[in-house]
PyMOL CGO cylinders between C-alpha atoms (Angstrom):
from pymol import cmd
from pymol.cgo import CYLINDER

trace = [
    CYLINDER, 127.88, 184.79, 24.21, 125.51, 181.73, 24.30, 0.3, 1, 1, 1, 1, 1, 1,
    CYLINDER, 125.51, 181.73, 24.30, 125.07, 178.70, 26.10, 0.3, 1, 1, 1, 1, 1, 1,
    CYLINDER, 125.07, 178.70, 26.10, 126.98, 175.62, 25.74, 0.3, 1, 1, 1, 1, 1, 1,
    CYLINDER, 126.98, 175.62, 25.74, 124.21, 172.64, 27.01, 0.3, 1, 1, 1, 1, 1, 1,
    CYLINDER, 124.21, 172.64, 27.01, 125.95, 169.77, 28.58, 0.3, 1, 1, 1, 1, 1, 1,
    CYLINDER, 125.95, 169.77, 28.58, 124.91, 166.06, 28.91, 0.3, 1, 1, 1, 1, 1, 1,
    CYLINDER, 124.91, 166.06, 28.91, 122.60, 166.52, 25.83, 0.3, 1, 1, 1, 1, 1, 1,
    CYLINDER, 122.60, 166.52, 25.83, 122.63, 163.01, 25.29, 0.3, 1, 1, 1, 1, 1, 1,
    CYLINDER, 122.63, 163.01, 25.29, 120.93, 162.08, 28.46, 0.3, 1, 1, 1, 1, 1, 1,
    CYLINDER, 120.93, 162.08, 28.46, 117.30, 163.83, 27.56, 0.3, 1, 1, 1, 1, 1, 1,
    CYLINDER, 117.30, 163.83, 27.56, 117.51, 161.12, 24.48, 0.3, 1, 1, 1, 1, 1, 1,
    CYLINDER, 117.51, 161.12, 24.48, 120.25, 158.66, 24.24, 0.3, 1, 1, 1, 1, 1, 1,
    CYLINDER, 120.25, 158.66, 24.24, 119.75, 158.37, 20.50, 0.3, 1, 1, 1, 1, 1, 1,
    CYLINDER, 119.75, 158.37, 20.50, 122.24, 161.88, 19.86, 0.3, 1, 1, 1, 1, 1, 1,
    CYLINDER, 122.24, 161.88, 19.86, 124.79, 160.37, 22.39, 0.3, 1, 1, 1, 1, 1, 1,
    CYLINDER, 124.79, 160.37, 22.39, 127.69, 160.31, 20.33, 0.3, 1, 1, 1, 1, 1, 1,
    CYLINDER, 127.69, 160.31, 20.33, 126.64, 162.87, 17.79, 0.3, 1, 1, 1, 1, 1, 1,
    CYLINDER, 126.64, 162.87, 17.79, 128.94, 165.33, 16.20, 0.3, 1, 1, 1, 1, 1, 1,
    CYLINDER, 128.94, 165.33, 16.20, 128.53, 168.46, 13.58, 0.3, 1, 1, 1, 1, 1, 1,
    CYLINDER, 128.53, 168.46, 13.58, 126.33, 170.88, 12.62, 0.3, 1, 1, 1, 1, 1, 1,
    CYLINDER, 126.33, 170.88, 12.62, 122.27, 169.73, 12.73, 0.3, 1, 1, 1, 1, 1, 1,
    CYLINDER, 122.27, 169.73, 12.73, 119.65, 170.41, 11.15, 0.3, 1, 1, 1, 1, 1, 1,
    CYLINDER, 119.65, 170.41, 11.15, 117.15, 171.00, 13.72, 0.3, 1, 1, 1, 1, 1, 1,
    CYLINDER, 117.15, 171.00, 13.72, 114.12, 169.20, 12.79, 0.3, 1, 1, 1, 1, 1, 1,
    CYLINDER, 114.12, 169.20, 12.79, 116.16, 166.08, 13.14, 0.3, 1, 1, 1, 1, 1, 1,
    CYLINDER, 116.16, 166.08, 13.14, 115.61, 167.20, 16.80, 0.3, 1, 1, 1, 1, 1, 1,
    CYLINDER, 115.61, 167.20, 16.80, 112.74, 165.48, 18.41, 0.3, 1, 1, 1, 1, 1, 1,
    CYLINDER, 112.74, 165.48, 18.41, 110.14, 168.36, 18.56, 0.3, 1, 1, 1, 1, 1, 1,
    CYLINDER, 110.14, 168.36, 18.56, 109.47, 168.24, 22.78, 0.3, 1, 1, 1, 1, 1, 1,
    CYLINDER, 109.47, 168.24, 22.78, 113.53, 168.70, 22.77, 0.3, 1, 1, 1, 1, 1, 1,
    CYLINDER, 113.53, 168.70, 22.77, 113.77, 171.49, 20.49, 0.3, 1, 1, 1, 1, 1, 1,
    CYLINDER, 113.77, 171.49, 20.49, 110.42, 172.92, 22.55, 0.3, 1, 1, 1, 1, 1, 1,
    CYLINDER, 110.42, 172.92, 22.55, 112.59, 172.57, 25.39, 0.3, 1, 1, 1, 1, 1, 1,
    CYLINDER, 112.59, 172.57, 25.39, 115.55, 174.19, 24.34, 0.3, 1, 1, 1, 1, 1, 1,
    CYLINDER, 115.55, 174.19, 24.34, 113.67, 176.87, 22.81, 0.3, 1, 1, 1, 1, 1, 1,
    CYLINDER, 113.67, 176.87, 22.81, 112.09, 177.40, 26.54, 0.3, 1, 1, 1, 1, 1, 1,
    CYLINDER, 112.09, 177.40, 26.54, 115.67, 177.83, 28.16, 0.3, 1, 1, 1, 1, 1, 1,
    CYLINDER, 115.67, 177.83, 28.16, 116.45, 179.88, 24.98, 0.3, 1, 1, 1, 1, 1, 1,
    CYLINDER, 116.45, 179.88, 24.98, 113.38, 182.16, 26.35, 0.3, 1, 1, 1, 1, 1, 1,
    CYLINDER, 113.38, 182.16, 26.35, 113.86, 182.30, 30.09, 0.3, 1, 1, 1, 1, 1, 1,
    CYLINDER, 113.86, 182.30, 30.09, 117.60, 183.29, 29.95, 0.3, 1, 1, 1, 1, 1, 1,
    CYLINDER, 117.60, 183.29, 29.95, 117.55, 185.83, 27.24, 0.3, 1, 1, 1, 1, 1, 1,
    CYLINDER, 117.55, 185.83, 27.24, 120.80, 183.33, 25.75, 0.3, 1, 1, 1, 1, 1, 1,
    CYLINDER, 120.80, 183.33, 25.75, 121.41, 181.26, 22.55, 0.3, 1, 1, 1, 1, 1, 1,
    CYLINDER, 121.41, 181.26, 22.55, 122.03, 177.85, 22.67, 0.3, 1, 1, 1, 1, 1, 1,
    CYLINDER, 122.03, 177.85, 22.67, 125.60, 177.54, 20.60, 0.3, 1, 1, 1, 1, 1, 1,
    CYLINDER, 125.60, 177.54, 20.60, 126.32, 173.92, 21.26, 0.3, 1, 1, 1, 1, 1, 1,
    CYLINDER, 126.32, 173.92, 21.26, 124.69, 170.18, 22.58, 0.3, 1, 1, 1, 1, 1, 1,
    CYLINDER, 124.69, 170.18, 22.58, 127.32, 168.17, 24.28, 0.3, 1, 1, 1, 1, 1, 1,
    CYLINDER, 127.32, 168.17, 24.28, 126.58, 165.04, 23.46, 0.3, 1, 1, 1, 1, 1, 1,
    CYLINDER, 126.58, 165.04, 23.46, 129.45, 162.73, 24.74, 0.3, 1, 1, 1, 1, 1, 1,
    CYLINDER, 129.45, 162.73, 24.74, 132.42, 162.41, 27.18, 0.3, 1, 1, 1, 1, 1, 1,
    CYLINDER, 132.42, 162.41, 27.18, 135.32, 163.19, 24.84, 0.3, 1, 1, 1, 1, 1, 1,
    CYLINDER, 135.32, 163.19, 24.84, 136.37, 166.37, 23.52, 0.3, 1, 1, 1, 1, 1, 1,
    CYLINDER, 136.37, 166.37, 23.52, 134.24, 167.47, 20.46, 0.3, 1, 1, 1, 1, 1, 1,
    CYLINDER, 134.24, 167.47, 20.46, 131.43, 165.44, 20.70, 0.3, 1, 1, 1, 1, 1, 1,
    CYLINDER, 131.43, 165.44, 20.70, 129.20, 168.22, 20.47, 0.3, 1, 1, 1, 1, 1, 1,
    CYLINDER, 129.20, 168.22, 20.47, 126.20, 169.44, 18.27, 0.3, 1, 1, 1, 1, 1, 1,
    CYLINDER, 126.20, 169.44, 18.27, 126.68, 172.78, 17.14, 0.3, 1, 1, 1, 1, 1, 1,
    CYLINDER, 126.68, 172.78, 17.14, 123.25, 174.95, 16.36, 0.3, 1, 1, 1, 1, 1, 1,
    CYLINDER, 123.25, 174.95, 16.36, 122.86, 178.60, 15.63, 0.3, 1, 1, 1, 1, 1, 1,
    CYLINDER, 122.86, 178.60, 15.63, 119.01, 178.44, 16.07, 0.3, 1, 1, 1, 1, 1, 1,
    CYLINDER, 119.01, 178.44, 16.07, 116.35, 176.79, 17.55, 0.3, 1, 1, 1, 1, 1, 1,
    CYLINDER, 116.35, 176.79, 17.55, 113.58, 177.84, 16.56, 0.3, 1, 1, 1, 1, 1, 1,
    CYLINDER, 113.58, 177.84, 16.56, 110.88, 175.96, 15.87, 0.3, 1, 1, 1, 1, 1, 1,
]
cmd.load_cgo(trace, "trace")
């Protein structure tokens, strides 16, 4: 079970469009600080960044920890 973020793309248009597997320091470091925080306060991973409007536009990450 993990969370599937939505409307990634909005918090920094520059991964709108993105698809694949990231590496996460190519995440801005107040994002990933972010994610890690809703990583923290729901007791979930974060599977997946949507990052478009089409179907598999989508980052997938298995950890975001910084």
């Amino acid at each position: 079970m993990g969370i599937y973020l939505n409307f990634f793309q909005h918090l920094d248009l520059q991964y709108a469009d993105s698809v694949g597997n990231f590496d996460m320091h190519y995440i801005n470091r107040y994002l990933r600080e972010y994610l890690n925080w809703i990583e923290e306060n729901t007791g979930c991973d974060i599977i997946a960044l949507g990052t478009g409007n089409r179907d598999g536009q989508r980052i997938n990450v298995k950890s975001l920890k910084l």
